[in-house]
C-alpha positions in Angstrom: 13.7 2.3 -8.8 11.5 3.8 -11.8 12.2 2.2 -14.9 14.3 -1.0 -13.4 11.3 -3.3 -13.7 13.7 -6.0 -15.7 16.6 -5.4 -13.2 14.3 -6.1 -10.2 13.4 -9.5 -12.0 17.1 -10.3 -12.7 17.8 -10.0 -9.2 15.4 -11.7 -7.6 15.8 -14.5 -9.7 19.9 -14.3 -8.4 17.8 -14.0 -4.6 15.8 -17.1 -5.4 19.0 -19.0 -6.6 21.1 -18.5 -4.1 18.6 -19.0 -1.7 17.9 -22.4 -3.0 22.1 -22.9 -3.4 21.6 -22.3 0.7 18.4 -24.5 1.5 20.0 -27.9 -0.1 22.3 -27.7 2.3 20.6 -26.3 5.4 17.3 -27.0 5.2 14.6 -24.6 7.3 13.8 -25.2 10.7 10.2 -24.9 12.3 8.8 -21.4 13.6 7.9 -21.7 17.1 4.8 -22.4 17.9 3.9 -19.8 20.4 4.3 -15.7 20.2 6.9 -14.9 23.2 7.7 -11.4 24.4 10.1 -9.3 24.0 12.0 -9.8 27.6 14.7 -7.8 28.6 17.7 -9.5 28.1 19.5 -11.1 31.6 23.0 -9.5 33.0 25.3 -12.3 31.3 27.1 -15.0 33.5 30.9 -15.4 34.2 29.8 -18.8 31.3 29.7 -17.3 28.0 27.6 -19.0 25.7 26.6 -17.3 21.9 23.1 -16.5 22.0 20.3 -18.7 20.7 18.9 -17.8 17.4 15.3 -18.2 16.4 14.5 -20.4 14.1 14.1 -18.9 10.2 16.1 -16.0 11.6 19.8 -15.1 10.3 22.4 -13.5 12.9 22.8 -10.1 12.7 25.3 -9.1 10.0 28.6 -7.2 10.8 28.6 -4.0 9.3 32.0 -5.1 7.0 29.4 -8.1 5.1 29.0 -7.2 2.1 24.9 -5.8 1.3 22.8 -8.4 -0.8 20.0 -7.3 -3.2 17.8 -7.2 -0.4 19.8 -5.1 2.1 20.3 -2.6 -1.1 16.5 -2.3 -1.9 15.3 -2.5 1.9 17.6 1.5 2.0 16.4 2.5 -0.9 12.6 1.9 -0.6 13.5 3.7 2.7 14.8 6.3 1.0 11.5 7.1 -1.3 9.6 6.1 2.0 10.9 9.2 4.0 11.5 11.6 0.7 7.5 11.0 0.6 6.7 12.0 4.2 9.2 14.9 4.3 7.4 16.2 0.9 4.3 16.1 2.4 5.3 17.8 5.9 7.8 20.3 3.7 4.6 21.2 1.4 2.3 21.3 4.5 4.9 23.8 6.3 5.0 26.0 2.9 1.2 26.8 3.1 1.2 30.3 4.2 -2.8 30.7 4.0 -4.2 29.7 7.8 -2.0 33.2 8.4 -3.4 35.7 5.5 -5.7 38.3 7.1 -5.0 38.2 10.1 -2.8 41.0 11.6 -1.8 39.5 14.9 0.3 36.8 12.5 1.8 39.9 10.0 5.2 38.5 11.0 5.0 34.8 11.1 3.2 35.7 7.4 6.5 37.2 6.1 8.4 34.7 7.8 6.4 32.0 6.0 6.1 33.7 2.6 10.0 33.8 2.9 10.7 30.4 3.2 10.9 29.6 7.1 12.5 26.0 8.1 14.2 26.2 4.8 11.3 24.7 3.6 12.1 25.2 -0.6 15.3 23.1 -0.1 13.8 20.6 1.5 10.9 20.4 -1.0 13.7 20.8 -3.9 15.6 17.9 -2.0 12.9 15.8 -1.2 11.7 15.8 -5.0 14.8 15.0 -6.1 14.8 11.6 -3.9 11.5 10.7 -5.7 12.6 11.5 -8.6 14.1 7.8 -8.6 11.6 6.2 -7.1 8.9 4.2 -8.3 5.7 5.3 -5.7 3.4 2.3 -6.2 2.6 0.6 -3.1 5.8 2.3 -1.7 4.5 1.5 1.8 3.8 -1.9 1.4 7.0 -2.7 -0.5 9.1 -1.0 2.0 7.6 -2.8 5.1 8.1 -6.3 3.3 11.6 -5.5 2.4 12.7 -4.4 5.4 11.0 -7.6 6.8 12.7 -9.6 4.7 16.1 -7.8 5.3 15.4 -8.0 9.4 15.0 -11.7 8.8 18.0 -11.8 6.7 20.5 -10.4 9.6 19.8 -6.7 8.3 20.2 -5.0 11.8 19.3 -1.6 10.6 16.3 -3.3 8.9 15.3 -5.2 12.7 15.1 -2.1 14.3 12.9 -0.5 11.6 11.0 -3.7 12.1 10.5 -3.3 15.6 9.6 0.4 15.5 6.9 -0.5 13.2 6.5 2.7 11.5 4.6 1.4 8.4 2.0 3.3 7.1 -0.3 3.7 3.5 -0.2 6.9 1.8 -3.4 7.2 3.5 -1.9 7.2 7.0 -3.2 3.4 8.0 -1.4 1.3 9.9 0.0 -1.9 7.3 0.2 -4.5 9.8 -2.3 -6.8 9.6 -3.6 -9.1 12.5 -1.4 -12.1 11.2 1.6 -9.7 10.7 1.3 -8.5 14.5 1.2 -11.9 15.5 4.2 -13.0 13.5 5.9 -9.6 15.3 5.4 -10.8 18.3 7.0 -14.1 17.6 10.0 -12.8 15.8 10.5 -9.3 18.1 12.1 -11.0 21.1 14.9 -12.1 18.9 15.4 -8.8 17.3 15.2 -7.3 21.0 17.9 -9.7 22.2 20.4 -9.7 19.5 20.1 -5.5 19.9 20.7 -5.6 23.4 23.8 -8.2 22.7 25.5 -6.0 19.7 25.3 -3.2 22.4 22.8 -1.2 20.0 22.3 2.0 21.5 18.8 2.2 19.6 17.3 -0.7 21.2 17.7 1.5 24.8 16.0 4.5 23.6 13.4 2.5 21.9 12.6 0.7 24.8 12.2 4.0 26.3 9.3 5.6 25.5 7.6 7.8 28.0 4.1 8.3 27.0 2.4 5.1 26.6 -1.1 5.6 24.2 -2.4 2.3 23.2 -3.0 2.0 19.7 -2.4 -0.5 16.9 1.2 0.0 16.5 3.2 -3.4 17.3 5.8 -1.5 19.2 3.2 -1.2 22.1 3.2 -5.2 21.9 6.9 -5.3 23.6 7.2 -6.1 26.5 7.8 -3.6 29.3 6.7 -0.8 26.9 5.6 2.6 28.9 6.5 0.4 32.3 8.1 3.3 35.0 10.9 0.7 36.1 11.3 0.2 31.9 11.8 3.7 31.8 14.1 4.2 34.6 16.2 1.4 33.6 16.7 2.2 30.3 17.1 5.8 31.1 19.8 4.6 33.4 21.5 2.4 31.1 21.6 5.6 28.1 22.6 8.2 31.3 26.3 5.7 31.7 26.6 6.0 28.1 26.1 9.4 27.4 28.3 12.4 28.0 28.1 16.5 27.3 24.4 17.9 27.2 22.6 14.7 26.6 23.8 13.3 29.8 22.7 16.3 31.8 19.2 15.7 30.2 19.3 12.1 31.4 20.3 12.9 34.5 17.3 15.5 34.9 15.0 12.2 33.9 16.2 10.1 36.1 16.1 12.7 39.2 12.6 13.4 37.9 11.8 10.0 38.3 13.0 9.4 41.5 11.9 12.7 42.9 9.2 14.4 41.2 7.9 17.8 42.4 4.4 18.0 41.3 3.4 15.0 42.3 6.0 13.8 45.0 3.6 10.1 45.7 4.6 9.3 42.1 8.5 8.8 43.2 9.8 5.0 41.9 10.3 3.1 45.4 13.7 2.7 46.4 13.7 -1.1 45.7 12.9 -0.6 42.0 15.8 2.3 42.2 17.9 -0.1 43.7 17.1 -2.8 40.8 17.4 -0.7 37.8 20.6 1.0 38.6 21.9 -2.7 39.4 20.6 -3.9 35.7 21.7 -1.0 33.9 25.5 -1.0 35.2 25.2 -5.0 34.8 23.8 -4.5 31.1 26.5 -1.5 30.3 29.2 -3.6 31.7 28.6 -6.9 29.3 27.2 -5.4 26.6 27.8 -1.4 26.0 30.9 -0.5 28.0 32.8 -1.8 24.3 30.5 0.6 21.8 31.0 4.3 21.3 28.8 6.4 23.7 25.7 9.0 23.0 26.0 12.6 22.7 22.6 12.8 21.4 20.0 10.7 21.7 19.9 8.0 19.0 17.7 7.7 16.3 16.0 4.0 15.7 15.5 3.9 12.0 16.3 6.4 9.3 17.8 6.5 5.7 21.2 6.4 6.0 23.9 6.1 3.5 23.3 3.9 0.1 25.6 2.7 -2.5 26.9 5.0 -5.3 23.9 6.2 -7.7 21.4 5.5 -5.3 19.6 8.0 -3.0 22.5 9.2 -1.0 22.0 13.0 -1.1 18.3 13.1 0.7 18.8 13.3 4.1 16.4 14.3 6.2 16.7 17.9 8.3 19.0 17.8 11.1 19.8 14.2 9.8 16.5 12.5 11.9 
């Protein structure tokens, strides 16, 4: 990262070779032409057929391929990306001062002055991480790597993509107006292929409960904060998952079906009916081959680099 200014030239040069090596024979096809969304993806037939792929966009790679240049700087921009933010919220978790002087916090004061949440390893830990890193525009490089990765085959990077969790050291949102409408032409894609790798993070992704419009892209897919979205997918992780997580689905989906405070809110029985029917369908083609959940699973995070890079930051609890 710091100090590899000539490297970085060197291989994008390679990049721009080889991508021209690929174009003479396979020359680019058209984008479409209209945004599409993000459609959950239809109980397969008894016909198999591979899945279409969008135009400009590469199959998802196996995990056995090989990284390129790109894949190799998309995790380690993500590295310094989340070294940054877990400095900041180690630092922020380190200030002891809101408690001084005031008695009724004497013990969350001692607890805090001794280094609560193991807060000096983490600050040690994350420091060491940036240590490596070059910090200009770290936001804006990250989020065009990892879309170039995503469009690449990258699946770790597609996810990433989808979640949209881009931000300036500032805290604002990077996606531009153009940049959500190209999201919303490439995420159905990324949606589909998830679904068809049997990508556990797709589900929980697809599953979030509290829907507060904002500018984030992720709001932009459809069936986002939807009750029979949530059920389903809920469903769908619940014949998945086993030990404690399961139980904790399980409570969801009885929550859904029959809440106590408000019992008018219960899903009707036909959507029931319909979203256990596409959740054992969508297991059955697709998930019944993967490994199952214990826990729920985590749609983007730094995970393992090559040697020399930024393998020892890991984030607490490994989230």
């Amino acid at each position: 990262m710091r100090g590899k200014v000539p490297w970085v030239i060197v291989a994008c040069s390679i990049v721009a070779l080889l991508a021209a090596i690929y174009l003479t024979g396979h020359p680019p096809r058209p984008r479409p032409d209209q945004p599409g969304a993000a459609a959950l993806p239809e109980p397969a037939s008894d016909h198999h057929e591979a899945p279409p792929v969008t135009p400009a966009l590469a199959p998802s790679k196996s995990a056995d391929i090989p990284e390129s240049t790109t894949d190799v700087e998309f995790r380690e921009l993500q590295q310094c990306v989340y070294a940054s933010r877990e400095l900041v919220n180690a630092k922020h978790n380190a200030d002891c001062s809101s408690y001084e002087g005031k008695p009724e916090y004497q013990q969350t004061l001692a607890e805090c002055l001794n280094g609560w949440m193991n807060v000096r390893n983490r600050i040690a830990a994350a420091e060491t991480a940036l240590s490596q890193c070059d910090e200009a525009d770290l936001g804006k490089r990250y989020f065009e790597t990892t879309k170039e990765a995503a469009r690449r085959g990258n699946a770790d990077a597609q996810l990433c993509y989808l979640q949209g969790d881009f931000f300036s050291p500032e805290g604002a949102q990077i996606f531009t107006d153009a940049e959500i409408e190209e999201y919303q032409k490439i995420a159905p894609h990324y949606v589909d292929v998830a679904f068809k790798r049997g990508d556990w993070r797709i589900v929980d992704l697809l599953n979030m409960r509290h829907f507060h419009p904002d500018n984030r892209p992720v709001y932009r897919l459809e069936g986002i904060g939807d009750r029979d979205t949530q059920y389903k997918m809920t469903k769908l992780l619940r014949l998945g998952a086993s030990g404690s997580y399961a139980r904790s689905l399980e409570g969801d989906l009885q929550g859904m079906m029959h809440p106590d405070l408000v019992p008018s809110a219960a899903l009707p029985p036909e959507m029931i009916k319909e979203g256990d029917a596409w959740a054992q369908q969508t297991y059955t083609d697709y998930f019944s081959g993967v490994p199952g959940l214990t826990e729920s699973p985590v749609v983007c995070r730094p995970g393992p680099g090559r040697p020399g890079s930024l393998t020892d930051f890991v984030l607490p609890g490994g989230r």
